[in-house]
N, C-alpha and C positions, 0 to 999 in steps of 0.2 A: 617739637617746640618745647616741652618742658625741660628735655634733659638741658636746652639752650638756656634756659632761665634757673636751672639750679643754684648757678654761681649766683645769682642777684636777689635773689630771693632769699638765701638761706646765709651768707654771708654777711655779716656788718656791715663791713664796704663793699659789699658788692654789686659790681658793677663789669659792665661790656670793654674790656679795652680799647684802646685806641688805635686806629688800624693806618693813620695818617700816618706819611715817614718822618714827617719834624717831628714826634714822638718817639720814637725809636731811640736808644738810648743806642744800640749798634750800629745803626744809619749812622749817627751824630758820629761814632767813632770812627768810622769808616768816610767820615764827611761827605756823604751822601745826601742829599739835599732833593726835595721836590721838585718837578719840572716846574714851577710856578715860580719858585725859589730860583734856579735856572737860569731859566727867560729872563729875570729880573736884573740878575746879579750881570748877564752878558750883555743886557741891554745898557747897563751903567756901564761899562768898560769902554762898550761901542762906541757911547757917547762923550766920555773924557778923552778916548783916544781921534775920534774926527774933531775936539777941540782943539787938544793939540797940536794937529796938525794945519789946523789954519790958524790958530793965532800964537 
């Protein structure tokens, strides 16, 4: 446990990274996106695409 808390303790800013993928600065490049983000984005499409198609 301490060797865990080195970085936050002894550093100025330190702190734990951020382990979420919208974080990810190589996600982003990669345009890799969370399943959350996902769901979201396929769920919009769904939904303009069965509008188009009925009206």
């Amino acid at each position: 446990m301490a060797f865990l808390c080195v970085k936050v303790i002894f550093l100025k800013d330190g702190r734990f990274s951020s382990i979420h993928i919208h974080d990810s600065e190589d996600m982003k490049k990669r345009k890799i996106h969370c399943v959350m983000d996902q769901d979201r984005e396929m769920r919009t499409k769904n939904i303009l695409a069965t509008e188009e198609r009925i009206g």
